[in-house]
Biotite code that builds the C-alpha atoms (Angstrom):
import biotite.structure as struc

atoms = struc.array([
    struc.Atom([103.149, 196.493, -135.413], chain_id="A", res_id=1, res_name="UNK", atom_name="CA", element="C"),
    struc.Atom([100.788, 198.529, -137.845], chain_id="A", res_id=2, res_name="UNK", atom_name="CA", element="C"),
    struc.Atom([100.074, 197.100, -141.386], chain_id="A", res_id=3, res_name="UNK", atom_name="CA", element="C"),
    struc.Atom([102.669, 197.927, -143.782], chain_id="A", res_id=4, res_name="UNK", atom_name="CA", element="C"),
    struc.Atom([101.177, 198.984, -146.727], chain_id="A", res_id=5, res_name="UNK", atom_name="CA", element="C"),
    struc.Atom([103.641, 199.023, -150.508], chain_id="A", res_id=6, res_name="UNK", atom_name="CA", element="C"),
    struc.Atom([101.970, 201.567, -153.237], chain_id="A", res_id=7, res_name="UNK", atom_name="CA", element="C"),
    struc.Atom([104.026, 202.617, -155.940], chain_id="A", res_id=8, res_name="UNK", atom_name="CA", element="C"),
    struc.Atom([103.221, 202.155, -159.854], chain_id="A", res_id=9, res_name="UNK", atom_name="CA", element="C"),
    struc.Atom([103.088, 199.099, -161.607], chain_id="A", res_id=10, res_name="UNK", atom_name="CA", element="C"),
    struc.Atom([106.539, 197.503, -161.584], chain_id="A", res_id=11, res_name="UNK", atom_name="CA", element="C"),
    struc.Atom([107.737, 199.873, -158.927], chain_id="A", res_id=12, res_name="UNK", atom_name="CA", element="C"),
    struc.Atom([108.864, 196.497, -157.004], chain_id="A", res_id=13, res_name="UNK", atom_name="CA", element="C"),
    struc.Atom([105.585, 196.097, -154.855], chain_id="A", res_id=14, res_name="UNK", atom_name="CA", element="C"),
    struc.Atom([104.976, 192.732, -154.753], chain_id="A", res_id=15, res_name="UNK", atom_name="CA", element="C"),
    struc.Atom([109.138, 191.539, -154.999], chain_id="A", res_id=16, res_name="UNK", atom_name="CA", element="C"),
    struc.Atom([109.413, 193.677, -151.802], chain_id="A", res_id=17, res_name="UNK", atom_name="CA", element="C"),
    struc.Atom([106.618, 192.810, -150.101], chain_id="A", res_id=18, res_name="UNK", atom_name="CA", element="C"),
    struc.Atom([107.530, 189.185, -150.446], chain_id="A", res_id=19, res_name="UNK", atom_name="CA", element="C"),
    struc.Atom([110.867, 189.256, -149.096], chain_id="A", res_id=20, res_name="UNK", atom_name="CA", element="C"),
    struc.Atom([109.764, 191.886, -146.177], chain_id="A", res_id=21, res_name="UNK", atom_name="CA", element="C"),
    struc.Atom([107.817, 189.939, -144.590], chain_id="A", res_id=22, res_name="UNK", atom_name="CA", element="C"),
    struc.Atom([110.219, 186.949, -145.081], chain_id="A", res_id=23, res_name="UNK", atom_name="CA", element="C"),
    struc.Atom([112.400, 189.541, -143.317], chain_id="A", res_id=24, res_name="UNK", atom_name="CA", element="C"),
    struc.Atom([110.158, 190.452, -140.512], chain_id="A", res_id=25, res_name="UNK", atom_name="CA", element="C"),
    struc.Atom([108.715, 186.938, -139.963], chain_id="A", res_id=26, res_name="UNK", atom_name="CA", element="C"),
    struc.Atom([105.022, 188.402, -140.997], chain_id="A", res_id=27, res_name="UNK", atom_name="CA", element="C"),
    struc.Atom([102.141, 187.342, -143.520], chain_id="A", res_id=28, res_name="UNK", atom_name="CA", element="C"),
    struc.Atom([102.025, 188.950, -146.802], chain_id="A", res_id=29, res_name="UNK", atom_name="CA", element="C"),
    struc.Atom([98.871, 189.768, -148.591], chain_id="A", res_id=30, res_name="UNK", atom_name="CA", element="C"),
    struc.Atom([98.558, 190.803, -152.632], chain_id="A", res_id=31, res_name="UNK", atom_name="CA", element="C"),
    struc.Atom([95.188, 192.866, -152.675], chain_id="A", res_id=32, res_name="UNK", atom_name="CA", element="C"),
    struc.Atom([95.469, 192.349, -156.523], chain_id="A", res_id=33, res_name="UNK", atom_name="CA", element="C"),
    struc.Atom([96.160, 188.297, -155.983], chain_id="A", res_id=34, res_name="UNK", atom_name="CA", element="C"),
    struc.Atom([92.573, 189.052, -153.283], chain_id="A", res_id=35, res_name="UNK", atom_name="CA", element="C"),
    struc.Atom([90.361, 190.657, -155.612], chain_id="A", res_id=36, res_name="UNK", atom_name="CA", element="C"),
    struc.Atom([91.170, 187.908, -158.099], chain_id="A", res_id=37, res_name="UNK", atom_name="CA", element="C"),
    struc.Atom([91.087, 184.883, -155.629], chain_id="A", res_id=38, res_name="UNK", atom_name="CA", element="C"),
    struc.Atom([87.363, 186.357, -154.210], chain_id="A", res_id=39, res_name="UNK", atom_name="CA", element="C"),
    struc.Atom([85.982, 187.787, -157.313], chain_id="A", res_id=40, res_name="UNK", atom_name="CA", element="C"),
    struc.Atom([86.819, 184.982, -159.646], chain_id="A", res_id=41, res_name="UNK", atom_name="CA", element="C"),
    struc.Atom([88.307, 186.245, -162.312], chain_id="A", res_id=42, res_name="UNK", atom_name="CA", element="C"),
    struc.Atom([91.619, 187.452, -163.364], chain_id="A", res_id=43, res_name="UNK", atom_name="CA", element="C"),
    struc.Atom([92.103, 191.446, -163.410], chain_id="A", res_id=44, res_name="UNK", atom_name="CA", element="C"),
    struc.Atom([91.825, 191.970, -167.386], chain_id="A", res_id=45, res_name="UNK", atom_name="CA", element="C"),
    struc.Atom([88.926, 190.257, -167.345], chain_id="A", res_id=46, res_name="UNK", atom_name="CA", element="C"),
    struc.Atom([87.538, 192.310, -164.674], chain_id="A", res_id=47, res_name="UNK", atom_name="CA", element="C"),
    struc.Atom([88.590, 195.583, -166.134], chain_id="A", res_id=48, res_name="UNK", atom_name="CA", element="C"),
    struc.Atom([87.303, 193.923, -170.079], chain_id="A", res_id=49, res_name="UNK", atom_name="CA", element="C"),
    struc.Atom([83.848, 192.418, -168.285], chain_id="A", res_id=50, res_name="UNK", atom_name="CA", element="C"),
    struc.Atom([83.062, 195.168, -165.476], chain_id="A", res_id=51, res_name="UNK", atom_name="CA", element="C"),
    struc.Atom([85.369, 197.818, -166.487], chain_id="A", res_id=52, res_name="UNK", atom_name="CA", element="C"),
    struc.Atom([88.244, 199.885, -164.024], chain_id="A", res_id=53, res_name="UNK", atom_name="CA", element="C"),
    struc.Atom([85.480, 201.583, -162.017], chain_id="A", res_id=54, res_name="UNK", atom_name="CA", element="C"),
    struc.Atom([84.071, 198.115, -160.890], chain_id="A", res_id=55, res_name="UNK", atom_name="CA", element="C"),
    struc.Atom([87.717, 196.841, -160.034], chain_id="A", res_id=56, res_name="UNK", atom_name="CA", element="C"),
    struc.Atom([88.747, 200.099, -157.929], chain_id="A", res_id=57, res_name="UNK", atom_name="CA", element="C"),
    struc.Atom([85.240, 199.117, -156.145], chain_id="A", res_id=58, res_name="UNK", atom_name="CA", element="C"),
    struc.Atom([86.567, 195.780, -155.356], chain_id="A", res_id=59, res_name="UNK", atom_name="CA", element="C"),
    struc.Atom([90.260, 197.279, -153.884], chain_id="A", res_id=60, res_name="UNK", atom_name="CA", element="C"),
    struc.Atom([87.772, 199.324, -151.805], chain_id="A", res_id=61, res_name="UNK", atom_name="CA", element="C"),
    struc.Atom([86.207, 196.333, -150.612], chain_id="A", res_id=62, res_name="UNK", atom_name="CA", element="C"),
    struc.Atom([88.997, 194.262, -150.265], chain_id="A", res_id=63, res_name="UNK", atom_name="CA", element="C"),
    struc.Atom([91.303, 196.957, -148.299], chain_id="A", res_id=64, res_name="UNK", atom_name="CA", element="C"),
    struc.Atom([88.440, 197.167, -145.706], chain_id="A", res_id=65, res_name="UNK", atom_name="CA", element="C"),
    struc.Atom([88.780, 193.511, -144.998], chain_id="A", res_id=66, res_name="UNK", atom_name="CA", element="C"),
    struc.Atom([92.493, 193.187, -144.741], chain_id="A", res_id=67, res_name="UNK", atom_name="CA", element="C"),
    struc.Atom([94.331, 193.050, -141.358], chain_id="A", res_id=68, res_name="UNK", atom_name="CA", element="C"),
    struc.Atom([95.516, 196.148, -139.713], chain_id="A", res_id=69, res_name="UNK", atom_name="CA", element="C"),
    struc.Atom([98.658, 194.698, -137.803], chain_id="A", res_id=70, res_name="UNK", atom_name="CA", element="C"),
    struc.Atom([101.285, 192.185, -138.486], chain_id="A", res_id=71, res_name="UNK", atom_name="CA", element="C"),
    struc.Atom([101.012, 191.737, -141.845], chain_id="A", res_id=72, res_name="UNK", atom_name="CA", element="C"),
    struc.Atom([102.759, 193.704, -145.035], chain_id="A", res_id=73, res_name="UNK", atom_name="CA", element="C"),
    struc.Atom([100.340, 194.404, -148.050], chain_id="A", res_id=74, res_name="UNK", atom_name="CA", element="C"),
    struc.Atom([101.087, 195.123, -151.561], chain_id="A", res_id=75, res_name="UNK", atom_name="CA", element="C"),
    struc.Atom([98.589, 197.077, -153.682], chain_id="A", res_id=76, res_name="UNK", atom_name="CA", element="C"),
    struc.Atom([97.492, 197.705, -156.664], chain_id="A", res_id=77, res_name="UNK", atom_name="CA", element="C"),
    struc.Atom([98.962, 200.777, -159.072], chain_id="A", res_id=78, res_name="UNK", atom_name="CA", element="C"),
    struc.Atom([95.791, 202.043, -158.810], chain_id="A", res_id=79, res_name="UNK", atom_name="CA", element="C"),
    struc.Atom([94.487, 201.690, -155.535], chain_id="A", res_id=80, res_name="UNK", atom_name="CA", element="C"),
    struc.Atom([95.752, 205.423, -154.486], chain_id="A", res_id=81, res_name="UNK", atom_name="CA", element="C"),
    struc.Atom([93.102, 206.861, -157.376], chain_id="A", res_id=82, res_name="UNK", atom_name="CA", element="C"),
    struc.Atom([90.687, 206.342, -154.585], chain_id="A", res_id=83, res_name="UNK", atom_name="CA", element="C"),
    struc.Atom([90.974, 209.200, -151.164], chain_id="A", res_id=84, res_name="UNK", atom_name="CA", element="C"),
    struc.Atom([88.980, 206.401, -149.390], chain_id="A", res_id=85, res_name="UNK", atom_name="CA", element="C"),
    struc.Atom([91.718, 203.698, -149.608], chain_id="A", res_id=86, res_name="UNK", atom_name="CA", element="C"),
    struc.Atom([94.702, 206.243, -149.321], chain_id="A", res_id=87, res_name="UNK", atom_name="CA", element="C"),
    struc.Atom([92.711, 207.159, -146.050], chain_id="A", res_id=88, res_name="UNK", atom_name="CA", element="C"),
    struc.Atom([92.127, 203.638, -144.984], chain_id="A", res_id=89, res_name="UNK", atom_name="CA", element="C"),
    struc.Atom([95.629, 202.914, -145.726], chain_id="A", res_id=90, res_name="UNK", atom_name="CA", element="C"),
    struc.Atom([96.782, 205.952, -143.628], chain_id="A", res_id=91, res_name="UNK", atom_name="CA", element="C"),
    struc.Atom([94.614, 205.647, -140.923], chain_id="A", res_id=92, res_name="UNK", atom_name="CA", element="C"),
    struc.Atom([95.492, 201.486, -140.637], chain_id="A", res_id=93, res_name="UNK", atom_name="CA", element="C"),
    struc.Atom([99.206, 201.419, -141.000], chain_id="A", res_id=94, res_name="UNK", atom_name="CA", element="C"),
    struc.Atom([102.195, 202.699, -142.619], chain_id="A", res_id=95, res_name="UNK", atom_name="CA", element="C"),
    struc.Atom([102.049, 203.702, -146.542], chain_id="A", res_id=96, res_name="UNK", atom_name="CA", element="C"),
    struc.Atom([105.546, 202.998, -148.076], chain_id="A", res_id=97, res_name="UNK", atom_name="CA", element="C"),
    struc.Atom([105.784, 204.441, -151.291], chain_id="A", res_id=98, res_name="UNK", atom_name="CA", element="C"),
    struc.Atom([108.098, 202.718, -153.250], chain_id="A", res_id=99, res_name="UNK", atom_name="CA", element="C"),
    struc.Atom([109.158, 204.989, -156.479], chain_id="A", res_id=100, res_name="UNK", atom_name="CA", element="C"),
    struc.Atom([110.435, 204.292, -159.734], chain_id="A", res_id=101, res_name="UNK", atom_name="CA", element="C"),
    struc.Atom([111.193, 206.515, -162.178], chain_id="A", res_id=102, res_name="UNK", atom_name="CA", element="C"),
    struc.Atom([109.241, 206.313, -166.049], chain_id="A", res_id=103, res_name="UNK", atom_name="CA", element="C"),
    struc.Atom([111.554, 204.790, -167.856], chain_id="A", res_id=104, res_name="UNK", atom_name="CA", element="C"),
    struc.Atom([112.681, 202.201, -165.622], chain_id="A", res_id=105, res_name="UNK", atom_name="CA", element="C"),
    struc.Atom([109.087, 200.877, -165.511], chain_id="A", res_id=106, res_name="UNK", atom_name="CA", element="C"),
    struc.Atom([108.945, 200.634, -169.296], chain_id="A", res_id=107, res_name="UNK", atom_name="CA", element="C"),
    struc.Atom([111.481, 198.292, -169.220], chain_id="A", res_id=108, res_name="UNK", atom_name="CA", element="C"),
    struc.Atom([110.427, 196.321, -166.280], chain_id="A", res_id=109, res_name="UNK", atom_name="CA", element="C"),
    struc.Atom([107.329, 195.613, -167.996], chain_id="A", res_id=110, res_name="UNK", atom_name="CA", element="C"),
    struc.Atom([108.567, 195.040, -171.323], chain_id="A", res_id=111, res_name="UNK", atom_name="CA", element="C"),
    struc.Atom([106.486, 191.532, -172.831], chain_id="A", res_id=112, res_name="UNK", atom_name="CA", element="C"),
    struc.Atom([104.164, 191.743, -169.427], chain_id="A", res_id=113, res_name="UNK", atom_name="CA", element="C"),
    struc.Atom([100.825, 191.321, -171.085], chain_id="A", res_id=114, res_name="UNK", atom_name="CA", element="C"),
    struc.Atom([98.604, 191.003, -167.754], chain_id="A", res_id=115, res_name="UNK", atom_name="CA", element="C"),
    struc.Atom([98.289, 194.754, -167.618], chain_id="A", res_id=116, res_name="UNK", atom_name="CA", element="C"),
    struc.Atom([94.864, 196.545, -168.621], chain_id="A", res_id=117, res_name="UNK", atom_name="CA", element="C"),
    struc.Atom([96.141, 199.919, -168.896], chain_id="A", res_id=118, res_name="UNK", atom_name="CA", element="C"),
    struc.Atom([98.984, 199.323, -171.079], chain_id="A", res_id=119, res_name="UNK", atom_name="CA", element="C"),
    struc.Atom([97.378, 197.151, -174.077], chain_id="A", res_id=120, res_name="UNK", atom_name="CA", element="C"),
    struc.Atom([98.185, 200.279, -176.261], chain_id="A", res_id=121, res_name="UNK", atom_name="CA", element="C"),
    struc.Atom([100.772, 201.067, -179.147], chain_id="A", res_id=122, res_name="UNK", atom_name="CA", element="C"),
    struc.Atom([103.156, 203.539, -177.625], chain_id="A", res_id=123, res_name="UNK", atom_name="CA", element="C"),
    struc.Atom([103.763, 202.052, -173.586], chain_id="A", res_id=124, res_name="UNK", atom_name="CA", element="C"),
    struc.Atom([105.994, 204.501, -173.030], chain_id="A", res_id=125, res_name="UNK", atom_name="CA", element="C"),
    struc.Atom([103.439, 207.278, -173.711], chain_id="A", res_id=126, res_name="UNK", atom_name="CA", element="C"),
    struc.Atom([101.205, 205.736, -171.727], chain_id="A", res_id=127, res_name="UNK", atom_name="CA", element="C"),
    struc.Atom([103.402, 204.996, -168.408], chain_id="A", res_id=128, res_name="UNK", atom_name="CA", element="C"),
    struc.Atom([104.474, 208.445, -168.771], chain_id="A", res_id=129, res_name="UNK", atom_name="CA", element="C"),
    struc.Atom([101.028, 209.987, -168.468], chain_id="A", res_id=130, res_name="UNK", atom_name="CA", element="C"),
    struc.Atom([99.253, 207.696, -166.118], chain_id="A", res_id=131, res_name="UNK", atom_name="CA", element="C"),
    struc.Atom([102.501, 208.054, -163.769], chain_id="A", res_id=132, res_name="UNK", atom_name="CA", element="C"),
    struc.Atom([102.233, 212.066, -163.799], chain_id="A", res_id=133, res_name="UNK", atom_name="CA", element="C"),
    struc.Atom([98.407, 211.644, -163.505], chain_id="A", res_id=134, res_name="UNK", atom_name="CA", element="C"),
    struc.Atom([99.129, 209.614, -160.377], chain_id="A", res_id=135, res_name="UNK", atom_name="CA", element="C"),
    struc.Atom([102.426, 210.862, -159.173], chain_id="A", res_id=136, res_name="UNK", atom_name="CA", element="C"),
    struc.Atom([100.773, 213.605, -156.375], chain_id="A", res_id=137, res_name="UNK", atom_name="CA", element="C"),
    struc.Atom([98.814, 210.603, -154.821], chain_id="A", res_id=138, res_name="UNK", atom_name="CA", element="C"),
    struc.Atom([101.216, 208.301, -154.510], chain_id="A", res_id=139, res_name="UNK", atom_name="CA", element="C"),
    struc.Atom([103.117, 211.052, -152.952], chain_id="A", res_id=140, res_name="UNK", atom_name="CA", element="C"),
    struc.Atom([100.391, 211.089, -150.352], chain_id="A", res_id=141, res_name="UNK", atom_name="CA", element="C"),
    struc.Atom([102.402, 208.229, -148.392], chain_id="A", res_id=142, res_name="UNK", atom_name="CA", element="C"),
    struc.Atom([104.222, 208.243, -144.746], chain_id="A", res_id=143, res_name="UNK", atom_name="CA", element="C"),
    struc.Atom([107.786, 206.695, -146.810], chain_id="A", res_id=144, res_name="UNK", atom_name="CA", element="C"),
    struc.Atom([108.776, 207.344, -149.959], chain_id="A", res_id=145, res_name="UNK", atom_name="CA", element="C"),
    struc.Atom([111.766, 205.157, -151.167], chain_id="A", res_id=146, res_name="UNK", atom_name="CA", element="C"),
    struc.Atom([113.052, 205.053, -154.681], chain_id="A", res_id=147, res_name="UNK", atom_name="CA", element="C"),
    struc.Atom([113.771, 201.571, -155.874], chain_id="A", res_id=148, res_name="UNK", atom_name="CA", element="C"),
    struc.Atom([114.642, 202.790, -159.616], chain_id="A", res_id=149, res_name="UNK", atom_name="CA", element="C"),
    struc.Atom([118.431, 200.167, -160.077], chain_id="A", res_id=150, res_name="UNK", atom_name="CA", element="C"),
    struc.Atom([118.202, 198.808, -156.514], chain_id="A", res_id=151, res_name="UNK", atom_name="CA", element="C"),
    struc.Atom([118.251, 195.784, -155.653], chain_id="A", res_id=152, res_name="UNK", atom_name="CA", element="C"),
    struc.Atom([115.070, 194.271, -153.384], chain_id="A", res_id=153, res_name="UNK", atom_name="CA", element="C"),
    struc.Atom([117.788, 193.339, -150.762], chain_id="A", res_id=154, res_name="UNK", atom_name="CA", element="C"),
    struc.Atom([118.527, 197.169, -150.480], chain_id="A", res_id=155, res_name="UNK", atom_name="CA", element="C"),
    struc.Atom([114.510, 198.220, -150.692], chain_id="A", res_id=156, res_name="UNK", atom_name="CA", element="C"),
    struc.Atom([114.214, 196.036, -148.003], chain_id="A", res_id=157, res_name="UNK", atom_name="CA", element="C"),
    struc.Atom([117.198, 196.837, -146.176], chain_id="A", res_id=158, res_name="UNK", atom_name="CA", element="C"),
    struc.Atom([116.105, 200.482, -146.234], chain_id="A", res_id=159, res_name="UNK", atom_name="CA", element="C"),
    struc.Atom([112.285, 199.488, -145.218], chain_id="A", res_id=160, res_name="UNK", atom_name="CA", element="C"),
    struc.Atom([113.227, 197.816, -141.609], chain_id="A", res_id=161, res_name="UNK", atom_name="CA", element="C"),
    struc.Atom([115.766, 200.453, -140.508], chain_id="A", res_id=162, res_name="UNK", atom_name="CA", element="C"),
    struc.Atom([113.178, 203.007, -141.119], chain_id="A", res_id=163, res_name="UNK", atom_name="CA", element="C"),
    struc.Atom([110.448, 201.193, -139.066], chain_id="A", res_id=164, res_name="UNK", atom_name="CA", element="C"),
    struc.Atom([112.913, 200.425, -136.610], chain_id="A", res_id=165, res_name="UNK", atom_name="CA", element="C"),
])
């Protein structure tokens, strides 16, 4: 089987679903956030505070290009769509689930989740809300979309293997 790759916006459910999928399907399961961190060094806000975003969307780059094409189910980063060479590499080496959310949902997901660069400002909500329509078209750019916004990640899953059969 073809990689399965998770995009979707921070707190979307990437990394929950990705877990228990390949739990599910009896298949590795690779973080390319928990990667860059593990080969780079350093934890992401660093990266983004010492090197700034452009150097970490280089390392996604980097890091998708190394990953495993088959058997295995990866979950990105929120960002890692910004980029048309990973959404191509993505496309071109598996399946690209996109796993949806809806604004508000994600505000309260992250609610006292301090590991997250782009949303050390005042107003969150402002800021989810804008990055998410600045990204929304491009995470669109997926083979699956599947809302998770109040599902459960038995049901994301659930929904996940029936559509890959």
């Amino acid at each position: 089987m073809k990689a399965i790759y998770l995009t979707g916006f921070m707190g979307s459910g990437k990394t929950s679903v990705a877990s228990a999928l390949a739990k599910e399907l009896s298949m590795p399961f690779i973080d390319t956030d928990e990667k860059i961190v593990s080969e780079i060094g350093k934890e992401i806000p660093d990266i983004f505070e010492e090197e700034g975003e452009e150097a970490f969307r280089s390392y996604e780059t980097a890091i998708l290009e190394k990953l495993p094409e088959e058997d295995v189910i990866i979950s990105t980063g929120g960002g890692i769509i910004l980029k048309e060479v990973n959404r191509n590499l993505m496309k071109q080496n598996g399946m690209v689930v996109y796993l949806h959310c809806e604004a508000e949902e994600i505000v309260k997901r992250l609610e006292g989740d301090s590991s997250r660069p782009l949303l050390e400002v005042k107003d969150r909500s402002e800021r989810v809300a804008k990055i998410f329509s600045e990204r929304l078209s491009r995470y669109k750019d997926a083979h699956v979309e599947i809302d998770t916004t109040h599902r459960t990640i038995e049901e994301i899953v659930k929904e996940i293997v029936a559509l890959i059969g």
